[in-house]
N, C-alpha and C positions, 0 to 999 in steps of 0.2 A: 407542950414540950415534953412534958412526962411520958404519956403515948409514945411521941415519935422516939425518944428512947427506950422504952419497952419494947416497940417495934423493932432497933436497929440491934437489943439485945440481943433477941429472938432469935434475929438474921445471920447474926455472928456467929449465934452457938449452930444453928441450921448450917452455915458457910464450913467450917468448922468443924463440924461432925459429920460431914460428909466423907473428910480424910481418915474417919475409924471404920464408912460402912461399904468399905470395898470388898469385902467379903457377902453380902445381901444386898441382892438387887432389890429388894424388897424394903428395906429400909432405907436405900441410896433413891425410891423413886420417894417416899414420905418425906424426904429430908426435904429434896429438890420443889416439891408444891408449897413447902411450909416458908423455901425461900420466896418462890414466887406470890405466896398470900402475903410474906411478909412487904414484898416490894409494891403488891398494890396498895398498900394499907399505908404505905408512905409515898405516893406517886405525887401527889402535888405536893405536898410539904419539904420533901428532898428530891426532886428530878435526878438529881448526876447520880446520888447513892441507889435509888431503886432501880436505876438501869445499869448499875455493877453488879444488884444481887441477881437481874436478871440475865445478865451476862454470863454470871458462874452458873447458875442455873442450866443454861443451854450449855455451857461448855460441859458441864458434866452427865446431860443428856445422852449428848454426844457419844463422850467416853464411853458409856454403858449400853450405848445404845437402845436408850428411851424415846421413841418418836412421840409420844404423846409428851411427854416433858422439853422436847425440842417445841413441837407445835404453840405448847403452850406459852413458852418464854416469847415466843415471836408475837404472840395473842398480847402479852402482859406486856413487852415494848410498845404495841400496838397502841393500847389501852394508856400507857402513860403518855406517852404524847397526845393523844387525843386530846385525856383531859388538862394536859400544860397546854394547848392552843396550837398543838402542832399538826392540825389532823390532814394536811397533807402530806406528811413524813409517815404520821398513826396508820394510814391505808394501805400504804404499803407492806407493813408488817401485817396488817390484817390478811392481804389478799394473799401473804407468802405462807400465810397460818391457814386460810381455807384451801389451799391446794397443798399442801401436806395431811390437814384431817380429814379432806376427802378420802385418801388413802388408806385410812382405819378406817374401821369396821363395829366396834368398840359402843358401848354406848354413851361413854365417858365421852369420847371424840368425837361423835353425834352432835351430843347436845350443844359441846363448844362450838361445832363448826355451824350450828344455827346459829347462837348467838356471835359470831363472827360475820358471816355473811347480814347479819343484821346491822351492826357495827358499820359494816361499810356501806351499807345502804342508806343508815342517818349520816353519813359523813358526805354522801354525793345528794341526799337533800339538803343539807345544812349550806352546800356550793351552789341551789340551783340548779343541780343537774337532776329532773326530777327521775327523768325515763331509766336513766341507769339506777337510780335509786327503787324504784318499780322494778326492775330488773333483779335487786338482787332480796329484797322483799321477798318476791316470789320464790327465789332459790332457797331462799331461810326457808320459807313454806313447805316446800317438796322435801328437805333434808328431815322437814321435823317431822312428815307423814311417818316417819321409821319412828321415830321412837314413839307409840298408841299408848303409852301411859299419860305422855305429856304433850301430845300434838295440841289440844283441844289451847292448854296455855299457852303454849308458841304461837298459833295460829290468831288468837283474837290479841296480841301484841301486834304481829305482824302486820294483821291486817288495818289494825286501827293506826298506826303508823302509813302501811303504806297509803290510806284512805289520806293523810295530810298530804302528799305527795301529789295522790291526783286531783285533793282541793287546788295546791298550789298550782297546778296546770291548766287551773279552768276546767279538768273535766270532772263536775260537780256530778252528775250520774253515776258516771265509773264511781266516782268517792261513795255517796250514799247508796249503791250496792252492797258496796266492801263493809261497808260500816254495820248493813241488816245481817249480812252475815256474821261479822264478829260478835253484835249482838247475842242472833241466836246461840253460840258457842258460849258466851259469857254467863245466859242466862242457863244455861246446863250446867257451868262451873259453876255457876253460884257464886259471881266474879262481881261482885258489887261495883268493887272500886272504878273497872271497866266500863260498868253500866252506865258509870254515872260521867264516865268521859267520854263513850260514844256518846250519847245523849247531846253533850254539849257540844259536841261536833258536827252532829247531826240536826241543831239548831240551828249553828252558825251555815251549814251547808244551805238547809232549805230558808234562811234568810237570803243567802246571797241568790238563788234564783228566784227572792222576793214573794215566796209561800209564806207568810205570816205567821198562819196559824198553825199551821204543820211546824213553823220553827216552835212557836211558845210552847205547841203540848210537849216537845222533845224538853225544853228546857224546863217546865213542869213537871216531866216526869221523872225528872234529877230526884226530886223530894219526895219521891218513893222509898228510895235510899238510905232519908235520912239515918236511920237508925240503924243502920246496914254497916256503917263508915266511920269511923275516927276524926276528927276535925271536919264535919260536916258546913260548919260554920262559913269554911272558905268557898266549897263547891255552891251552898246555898246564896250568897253572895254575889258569883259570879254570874249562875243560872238568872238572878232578878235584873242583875244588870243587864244579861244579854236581851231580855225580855225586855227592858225599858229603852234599846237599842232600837228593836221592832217598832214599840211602838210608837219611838222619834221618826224613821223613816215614814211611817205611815201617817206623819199630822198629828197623832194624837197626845201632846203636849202636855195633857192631865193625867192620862195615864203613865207614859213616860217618867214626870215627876215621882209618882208614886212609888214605883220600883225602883228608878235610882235611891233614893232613900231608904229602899227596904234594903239595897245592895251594901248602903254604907253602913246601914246597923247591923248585918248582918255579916260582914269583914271585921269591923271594928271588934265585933264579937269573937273574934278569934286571939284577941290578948294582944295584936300589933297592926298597930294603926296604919304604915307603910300599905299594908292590903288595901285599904281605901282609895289608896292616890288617883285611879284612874276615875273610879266610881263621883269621886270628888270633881276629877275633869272634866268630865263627858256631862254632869249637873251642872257643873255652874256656866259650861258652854250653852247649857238650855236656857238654863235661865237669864243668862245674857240677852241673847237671842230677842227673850218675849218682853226685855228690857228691865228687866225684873236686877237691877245693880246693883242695890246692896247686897240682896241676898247671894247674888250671883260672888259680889267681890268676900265674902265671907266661906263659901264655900271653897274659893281659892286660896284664901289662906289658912284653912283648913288645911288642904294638900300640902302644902310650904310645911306647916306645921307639923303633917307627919314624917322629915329628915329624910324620904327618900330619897336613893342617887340618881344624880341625872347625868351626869357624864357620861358621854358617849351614846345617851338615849335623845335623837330630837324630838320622840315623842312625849316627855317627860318635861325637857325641856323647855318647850313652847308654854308653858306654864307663863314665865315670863313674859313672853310675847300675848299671851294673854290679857295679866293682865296689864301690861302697857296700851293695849287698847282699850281694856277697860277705864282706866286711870282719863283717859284723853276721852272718853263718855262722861265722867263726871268731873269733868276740867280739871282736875289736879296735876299740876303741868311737877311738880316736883316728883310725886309717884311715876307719871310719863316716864321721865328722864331715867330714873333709878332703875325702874325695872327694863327700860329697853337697853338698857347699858348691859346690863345681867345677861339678855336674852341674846346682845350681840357677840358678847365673851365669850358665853359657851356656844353659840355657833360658831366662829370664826377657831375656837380649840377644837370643835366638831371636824368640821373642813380643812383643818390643817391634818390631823389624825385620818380623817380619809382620802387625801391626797397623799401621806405616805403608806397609807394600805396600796393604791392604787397604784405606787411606786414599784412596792414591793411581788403586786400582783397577787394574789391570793389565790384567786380563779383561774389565773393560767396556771399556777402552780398546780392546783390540784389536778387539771386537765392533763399536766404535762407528765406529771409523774404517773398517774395511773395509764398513759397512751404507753409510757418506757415501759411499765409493770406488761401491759400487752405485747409489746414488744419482744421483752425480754421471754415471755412464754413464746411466742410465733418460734423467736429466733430458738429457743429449745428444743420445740419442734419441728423445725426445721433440720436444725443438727441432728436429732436419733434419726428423723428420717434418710438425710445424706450418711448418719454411718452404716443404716441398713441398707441403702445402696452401694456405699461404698464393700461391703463385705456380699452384698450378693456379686458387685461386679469382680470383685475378687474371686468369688467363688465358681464364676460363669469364668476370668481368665482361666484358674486352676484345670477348671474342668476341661476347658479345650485342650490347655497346654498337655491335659493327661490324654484326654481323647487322641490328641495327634500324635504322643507317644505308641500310644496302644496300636491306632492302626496302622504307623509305621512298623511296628513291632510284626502285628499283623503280616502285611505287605509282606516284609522282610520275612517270614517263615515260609509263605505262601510261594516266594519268589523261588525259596533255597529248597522246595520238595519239586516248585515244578521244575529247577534245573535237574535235581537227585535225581528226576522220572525221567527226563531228557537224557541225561548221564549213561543213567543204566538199558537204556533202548539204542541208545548209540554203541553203546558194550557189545549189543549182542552181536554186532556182525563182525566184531573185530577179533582177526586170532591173531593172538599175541606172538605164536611160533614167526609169524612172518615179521615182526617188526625187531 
């Protein structure tokens, strides 16, 4: 509460003091970003007030004629909606921000228009739409080759992003290309924190086309890192898990246990117990399995025990459904009852919440509004085109109209010498004494 009022302080005197700096463009563009830092700094906490300050923002853009401060209030609309859930409304303002910072040159307006076209590249993978999400991946890419201080940064975001994209498309190759190159860029930054997420990417990659060992060394080689990173604890965690993943697929159930357990000590180690929940799942699903039910039912309630949310996760969820099979393994018909009661509540509030997504459409919406966003370009282009037709054929009537003046004009002088010649030869025979 104190923030968001220090922030809308800020905003005010920013709002406010812009009606003293109409004398300095120079000051009138400081004011205008200080409102718009302040509007993102309150973007989920007050949605209506941050999209006023951004309002005033472009309006006074406007006025002064600031395009980078117009582009960027469309950027910061962009951005609040995104993060309130609106991000097929957010894309729109994104795509109406990279087709104005195309237009600078600037490299203030560079960099934004990379992180814009990126913007809208996680917003068409977040739908599902991977290719156009690839699509503008790339475009971030090529904008960022301009600016050679900080390509190297842009680029191994970029690519390590778009490399999920082409996981999510099944094309596991294209991904684990994109991913050795980000690599190498990372490893020139000196990019740790990257290192150690491609890595885990590039685990889960050459798992999924069932390379074993090629996945464990990537996920081993997270812990290179260690000492690289800040809260290592959580990446070391995940990395053992993915490993005790391999080697569930692969049969080997003794190894498997191993590193889920070194997964759970080593989340647990990070001071919040919630990081365990899955680690706790995917164990005491093993150890279900090889019938192994106490231990199995104790690590389930382990997870219960760490409070994390499950609404609206039915991976989280199924906890329940868990253990109500478990429960009905060791005949306790009252445990049975309890937890499939649980497990059918939050399903059946699951299913109603995506039957009104599904109502609502989500995915045609974003389809929809960014086909009107092309649309509405085509149809722009279309109009300069028809006015430059329109004023060449204006300019093609004009010129006839003057053409046929001219050699009327022409004619008509041409007509009035060859009578004068005719005139004056017909003169000569004639004497005037006789008439």
């Amino acid at each position: 509460m104190k923030k968001t009022f220090l922030i809308l302080s800020l905003a005010l005197y920013c709002h406010f003091g812009l009606a003293n700096t109409t004398n300095s463009s120079e000051a009138a563009k400081k004011t205008i970003l200080h409102l718009l830092d302040s509007a993102v700094e309150m973007a989920k906490s007050d949605k209506m007030q941050a999209e006023k300050l951004v309002s005033s923002a472009k309006s006074y853009s406007e006025n002064i004629g600031y395009e980078f401060g117009v582009s960027r209030s469309l950027f910061s609309m962009g951005y609040i909606n995104q993060v309130n859930g609106k991000k097929d409304t957010g894309i729109i303002y994104f795509m109406e921000a990279a087709a104005k910072l195309a237009k600078l040159e600037d490299d203030k307006s560079t960099r934004l228009n990379i992180i814009t076209n990126r913007k809208i590249a996680s917003i068409f993978h977040d739908h599902y739409k991977f290719k156009k999400a690839i699509e503008f991946f790339e475009k971030s890419n090529e904008i960022a080759v301009r600016l050679n201080s900080e390509v190297n940064e842009n680029l191994i975001k970029n690519n390590y992003l778009m490399a999920l994209s082409f996981r999510k498309s099944s094309e596991f190759t294209k991904a684990i290309e994109i991913l050795f190159e980000a690599s190498e860029l990372a490893l020139d930054n000196n990019d740790y924190k990257y290192l150690t997420k491609i890595n885990h990417q590039l685990g889960m990659l050459f798992k999924d086309i069932k390379e074993y060992d090629k996945s464990r060394d990537h996920h081993f080689e997270v812990f290179r890192y260690k000492n690289k990173i800040k809260n290592f604890d959580w990446h070391g965690g995940r990395a053992y898990h993915n490993i005790a993943n391999t080697y569930m697929e692969e049969g080997d159930s003794t190894k498997s246990e191993e590193y889920y357990r070194k997964a759970i000590a080593s989340k647990l180690a990070t001071g919040n117990p919630k990081n365990a929940f899955i680690s706790y799942m995917d164990y005491a699903e093993l150890l279900m399995l090889q019938g192994k039910f106490e231990e199995a039912k104790n690590n389930y309630e382990a997870a219960l025990a760490s409070n994390v949310v499950m609404e609206g996760n039915p991976n989280k969820f199924k906890i329940y459904k868990q253990l109500s099979t478990l429960s009905m393994k060791q005949n306790d018909s009252q445990a049975y009852m309890k937890y499939n009661l649980l497990y059918t509540a939050f399903l059946e509030d699951d299913l109603t919440k995506n039957r009104n997504l599904i109502e609502t459409d989500q995915q045609y919406n974003i389809q929809l509004v960014t086909e009107r966003y092309y649309e509405l370009i085509e149809t722009k282009r279309r109009e300069e085109m028809y006015k430059q037709w329109a004023i060449m054929a204006a300019a093609f009537v004009l010129l006839s109209i003057m053409g046929y003046f001219a050699y009327a004009k022409i004619k008509s002088i041409r007509l009035r010498k060859i009578l004068e010649k005719e005139l004056r030869e017909a003169m000569v025979d004639i004497n005037l004494e006789d008439l």
